[in-house]
C-alpha positions in Angstrom: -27.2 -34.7 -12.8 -30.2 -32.8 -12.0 -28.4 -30.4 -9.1 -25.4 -28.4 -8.6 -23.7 -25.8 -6.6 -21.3 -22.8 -6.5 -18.8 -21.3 -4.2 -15.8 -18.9 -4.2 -13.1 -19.4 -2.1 -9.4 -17.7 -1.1 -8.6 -14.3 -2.8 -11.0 -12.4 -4.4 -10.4 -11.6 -8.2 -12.3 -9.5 -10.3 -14.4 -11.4 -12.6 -15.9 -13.8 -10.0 -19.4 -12.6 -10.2 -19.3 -12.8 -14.2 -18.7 -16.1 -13.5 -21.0 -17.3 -11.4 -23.2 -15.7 -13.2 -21.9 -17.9 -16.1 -22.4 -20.7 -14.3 -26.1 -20.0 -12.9 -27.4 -19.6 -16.2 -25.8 -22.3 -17.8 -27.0 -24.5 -15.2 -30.4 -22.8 -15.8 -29.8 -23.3 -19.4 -29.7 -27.3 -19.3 -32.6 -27.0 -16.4 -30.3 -28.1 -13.3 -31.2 -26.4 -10.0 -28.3 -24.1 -8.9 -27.2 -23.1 -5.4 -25.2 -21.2 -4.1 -22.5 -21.9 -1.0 -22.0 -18.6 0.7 -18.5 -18.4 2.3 -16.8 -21.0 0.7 -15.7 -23.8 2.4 -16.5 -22.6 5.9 -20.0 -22.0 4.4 -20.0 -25.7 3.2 -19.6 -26.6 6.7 -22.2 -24.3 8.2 -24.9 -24.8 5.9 -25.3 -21.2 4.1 -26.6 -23.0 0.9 -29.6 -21.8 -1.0 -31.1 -21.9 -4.6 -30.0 -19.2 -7.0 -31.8 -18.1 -10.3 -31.6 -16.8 -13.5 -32.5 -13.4 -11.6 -30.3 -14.0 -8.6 -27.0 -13.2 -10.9 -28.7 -10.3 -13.1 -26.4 -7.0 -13.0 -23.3 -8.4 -11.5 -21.5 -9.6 -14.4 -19.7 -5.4 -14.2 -19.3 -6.0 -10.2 -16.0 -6.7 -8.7 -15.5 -9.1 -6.0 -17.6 -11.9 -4.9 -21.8 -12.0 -4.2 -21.1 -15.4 -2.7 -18.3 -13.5 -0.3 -15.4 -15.5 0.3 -13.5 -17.1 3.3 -10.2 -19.0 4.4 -11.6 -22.3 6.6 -8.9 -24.2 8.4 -12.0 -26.7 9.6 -12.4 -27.8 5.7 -8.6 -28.8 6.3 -9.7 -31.7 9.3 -11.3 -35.1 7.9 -14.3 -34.0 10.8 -14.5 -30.6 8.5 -15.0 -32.2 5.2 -17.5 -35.4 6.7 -19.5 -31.4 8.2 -19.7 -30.1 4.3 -21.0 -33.4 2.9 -23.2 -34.0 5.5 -24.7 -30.5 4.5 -24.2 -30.7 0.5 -26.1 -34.2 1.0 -29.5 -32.6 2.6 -29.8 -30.4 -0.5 -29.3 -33.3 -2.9 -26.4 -31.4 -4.8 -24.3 -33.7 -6.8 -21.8 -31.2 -8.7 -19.9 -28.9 -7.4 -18.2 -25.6 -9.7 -15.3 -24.1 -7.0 -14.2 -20.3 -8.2 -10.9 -20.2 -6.7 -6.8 -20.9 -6.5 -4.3 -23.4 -5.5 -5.5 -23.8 -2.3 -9.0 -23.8 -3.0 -8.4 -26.8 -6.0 -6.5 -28.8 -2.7 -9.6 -28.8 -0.7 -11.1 -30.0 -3.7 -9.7 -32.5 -4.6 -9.6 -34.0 -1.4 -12.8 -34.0 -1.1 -13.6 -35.6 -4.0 -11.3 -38.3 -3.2 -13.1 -39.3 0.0 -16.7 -38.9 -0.8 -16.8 -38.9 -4.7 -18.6 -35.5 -5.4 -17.6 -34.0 -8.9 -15.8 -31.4 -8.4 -15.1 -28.7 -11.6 -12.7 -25.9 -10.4 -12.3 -22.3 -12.1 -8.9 -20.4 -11.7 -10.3 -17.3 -9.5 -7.1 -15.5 -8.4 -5.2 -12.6 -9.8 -1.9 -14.4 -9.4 -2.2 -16.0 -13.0 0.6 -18.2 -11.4 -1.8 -21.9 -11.9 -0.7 -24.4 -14.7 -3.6 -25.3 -17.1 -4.4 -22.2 -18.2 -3.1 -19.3 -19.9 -5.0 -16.9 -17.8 -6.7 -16.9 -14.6 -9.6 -14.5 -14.0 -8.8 -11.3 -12.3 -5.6 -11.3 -13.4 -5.8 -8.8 -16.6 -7.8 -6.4 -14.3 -5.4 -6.4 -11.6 -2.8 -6.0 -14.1 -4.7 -3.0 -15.8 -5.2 -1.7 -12.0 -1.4 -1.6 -11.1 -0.5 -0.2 -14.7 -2.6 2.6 -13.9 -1.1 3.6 -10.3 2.5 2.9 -12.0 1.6 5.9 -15.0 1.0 8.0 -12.0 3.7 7.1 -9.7 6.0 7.8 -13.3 4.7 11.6 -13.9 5.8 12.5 -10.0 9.3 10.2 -10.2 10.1 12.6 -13.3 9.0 16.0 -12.1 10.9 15.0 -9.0 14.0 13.0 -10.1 13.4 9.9 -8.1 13.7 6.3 -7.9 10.6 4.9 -7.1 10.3 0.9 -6.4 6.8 -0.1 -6.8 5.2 -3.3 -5.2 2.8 -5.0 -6.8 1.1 -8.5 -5.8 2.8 -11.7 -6.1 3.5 -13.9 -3.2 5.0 -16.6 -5.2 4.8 -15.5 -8.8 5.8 -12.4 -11.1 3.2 -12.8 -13.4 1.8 -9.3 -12.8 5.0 -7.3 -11.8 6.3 -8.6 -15.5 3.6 -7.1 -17.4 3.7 -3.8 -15.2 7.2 -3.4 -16.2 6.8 -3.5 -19.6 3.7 -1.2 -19.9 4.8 0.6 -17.1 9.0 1.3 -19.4 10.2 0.0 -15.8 14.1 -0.2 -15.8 13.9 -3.4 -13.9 11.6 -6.0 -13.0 12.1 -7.8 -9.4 10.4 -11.4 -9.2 10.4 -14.5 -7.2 11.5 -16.5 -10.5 14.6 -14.9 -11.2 17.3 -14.5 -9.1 18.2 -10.0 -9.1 21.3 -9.5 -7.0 21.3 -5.9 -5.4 24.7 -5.3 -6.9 22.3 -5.4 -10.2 19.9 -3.6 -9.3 22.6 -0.5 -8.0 24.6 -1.2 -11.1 21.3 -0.5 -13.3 20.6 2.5 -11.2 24.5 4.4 -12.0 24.2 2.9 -15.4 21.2 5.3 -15.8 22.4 8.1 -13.9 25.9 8.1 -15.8 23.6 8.5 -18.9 22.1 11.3 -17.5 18.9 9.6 -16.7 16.8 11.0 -13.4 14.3 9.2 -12.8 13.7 5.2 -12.3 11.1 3.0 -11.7 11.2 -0.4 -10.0 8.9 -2.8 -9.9 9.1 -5.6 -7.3 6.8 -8.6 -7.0 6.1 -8.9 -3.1 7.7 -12.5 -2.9 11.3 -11.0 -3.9 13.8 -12.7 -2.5 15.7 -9.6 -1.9 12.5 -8.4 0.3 9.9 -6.4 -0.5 10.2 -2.7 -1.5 10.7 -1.2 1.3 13.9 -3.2 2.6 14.9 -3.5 -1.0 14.7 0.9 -1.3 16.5 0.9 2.5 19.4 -1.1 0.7 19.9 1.5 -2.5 19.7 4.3 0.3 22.5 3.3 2.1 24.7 2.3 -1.2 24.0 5.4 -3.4 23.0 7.8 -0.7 23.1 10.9 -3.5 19.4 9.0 -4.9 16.3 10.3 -3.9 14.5 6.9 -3.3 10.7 6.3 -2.7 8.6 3.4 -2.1 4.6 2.6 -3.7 3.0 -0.6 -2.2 0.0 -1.1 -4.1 -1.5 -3.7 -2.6 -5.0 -4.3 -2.0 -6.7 -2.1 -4.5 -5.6 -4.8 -7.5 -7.8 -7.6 -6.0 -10.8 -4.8 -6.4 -12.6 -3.1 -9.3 -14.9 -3.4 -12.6 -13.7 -6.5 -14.1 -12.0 -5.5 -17.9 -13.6 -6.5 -21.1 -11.3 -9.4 -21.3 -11.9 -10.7 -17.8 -15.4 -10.8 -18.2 -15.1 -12.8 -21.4 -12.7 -15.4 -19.6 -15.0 -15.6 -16.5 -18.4 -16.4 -18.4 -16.5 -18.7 -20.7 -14.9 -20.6 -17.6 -18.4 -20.6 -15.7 -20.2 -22.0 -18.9 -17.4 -24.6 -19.7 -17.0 -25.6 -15.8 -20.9 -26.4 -16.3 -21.0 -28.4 -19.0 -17.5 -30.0 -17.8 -20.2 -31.9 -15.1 -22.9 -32.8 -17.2 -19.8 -34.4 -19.4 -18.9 -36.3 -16.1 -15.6 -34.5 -15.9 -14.2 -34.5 -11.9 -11.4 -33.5 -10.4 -10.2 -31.2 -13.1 -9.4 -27.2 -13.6 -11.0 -25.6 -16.4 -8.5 -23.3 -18.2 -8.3 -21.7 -21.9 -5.1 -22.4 -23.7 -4.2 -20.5 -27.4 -8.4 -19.6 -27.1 -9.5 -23.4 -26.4 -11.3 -24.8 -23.7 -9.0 -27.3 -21.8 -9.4 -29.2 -18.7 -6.4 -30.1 -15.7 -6.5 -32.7 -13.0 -6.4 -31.1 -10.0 -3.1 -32.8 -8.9 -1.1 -31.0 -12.0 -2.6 -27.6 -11.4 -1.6 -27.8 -7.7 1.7 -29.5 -8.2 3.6 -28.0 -11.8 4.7 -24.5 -12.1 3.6 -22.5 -14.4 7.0 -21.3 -16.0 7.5 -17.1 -16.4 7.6 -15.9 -20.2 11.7 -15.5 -20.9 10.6 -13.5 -23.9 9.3 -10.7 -21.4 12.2 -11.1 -19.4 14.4 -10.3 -22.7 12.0 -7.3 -23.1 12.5 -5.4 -19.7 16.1 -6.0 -20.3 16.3 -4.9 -24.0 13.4 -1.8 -23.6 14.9 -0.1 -20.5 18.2 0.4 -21.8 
């Protein structure tokens, strides 16, 4: 293997430039050329490859989302799509591929690898931390550090006012940062897609407190609730304990953003470096993760199929801390 390339795709996550970085000078390292796929997939498509350098990914390891920008390409989804990116991969001779990304990015993958063969190395870019083979996923201790901060906040102004405050964090599908948040955050309840949180709890938890002369409350609710996001889920408490002053935090976008933490930087570059080395191996088709500090590698098809199961042991703690 004498040439490879590198692309982000889906969500940005901080820690994405740290690894490509990673994986520009590893390449570098064992003297592979290096490109770079602007746009992800759609930029596989449309050509917007060109050769990176040691130089090309100094001073960005501290930078949050992505110098290779990112994009969602339904095109990439059509067989015409993918026969359009190999076409284009082909004229620059590239014969490995490291894809910074999530579940959706992995699928693409792998499909493509099935039809025309290219190795294929992904790296779990998303702040979700919700993909099987890995303990974390890059971005995600940022974005966990970046709600935890707005949640400390939102805490000194719910207890100078007496409020209940029900903060949304990310989490389409997975609770993996509203858990966290609640326990640094001394939340008296967590809300997640995994567990099933009647509103008869969640009003039960709130007089619990209130009889224990308790005045201020905060929430946290994963955006995939099933009881609905904050804001129908605060409209609900209104109406059954009218007396509650009840407010509502979504805070959204700003956790996909910002300097990458000490630790996301660490898990990026060793990601990058493994994914790499993964392809000179003549691994394909896999995930890299790091499980209990060791480099591991997934087949695509497991990381986009099993669920990554939710820590009971933090469950136990929200429930046991808040009381």
């Amino acid at each position: 293997m004498k040439k490879i390339a590198v692309f982000t795709s889906g969500g940005d996550a901080p820690g994405m430039n740290a690894c490509i970085r990673a994986v520009v000078r590893t390449a570098v390292y064992h003297k592979l050329e290096v490109y770079g796929i602007g746009r992800g997939y759609n930029g596989m498509i449309q050509g917007e490859i060109y050769r990176l350098f040691s130089h090309s990914v100094s001073n960005i390891i501290q930078k949050g989302g992505t110098i290779l920008k990112s994009a969602r390409c339904i095109e990439f989804q059509t067989p015409e799509g993918r026969k359009r990116a190999f076409e284009q991969i082909s004229k620059f001779g590239i014969e490995g591929i490291v894809a910074i990304g999530g579940n959706g990015t992995f699928t693409g993958a792998k499909v493509f690898y099935e039809e025309y063969g290219i190795p294929i190395i992904g790296a779990p870019g998303t702040i979700d931390n919700d993909l099987y083979g890995t303990d974390y996923t890059i971005g995600y201790d940022t974005a966990v550090n970046t709600a935890l901060d707005a949640i400390d906040k939102i805490r000194d102004t719910a207890d100078s006012h007496e409020r209940v405050f029900f903060v949304e964090v990310m989490g389409r599908d997975s609770g993996y940062i509203a858990l966290p948040c609640a326990i640094g955050g001394g939340a008296e309840m967590v809300m997640i897609p995994e567990t099933i949180t009647s509103m008869s709890e969640v009003i039960e938890t709130l007089q619990q407190g209130w009889r224990r002369s308790k005045t201020s409350f905060i929430i946290i609710v994963a955006e995939g609730e099933e009881e609905g996001g904050a804001t129908e889920i605060a409209a609900k408490v209104k109406e059954a304990l009218p007396q509650m002053d009840a407010k509502v935090t979504i805070i959204g976008h700003v956790q996909r953003g910002g300097r990458p933490t000490a630790a996301d930087r660490l898990l990026s570059s060793q990601m990058g470096m493994a994914a790499v080395e993964g392809l000179i191996a003549g691994r394909a088709n896999e995930m890299v993760g790091v499980i209990n500090g060791e480099v591991v590698y997934t087949p695509f098809h497991d990381t986009i199929t099993k669920k990554k199961p939710i820590s009971e042991s933090f469950l136990k703690l929200v429930e046991v801390l808040s009381v």
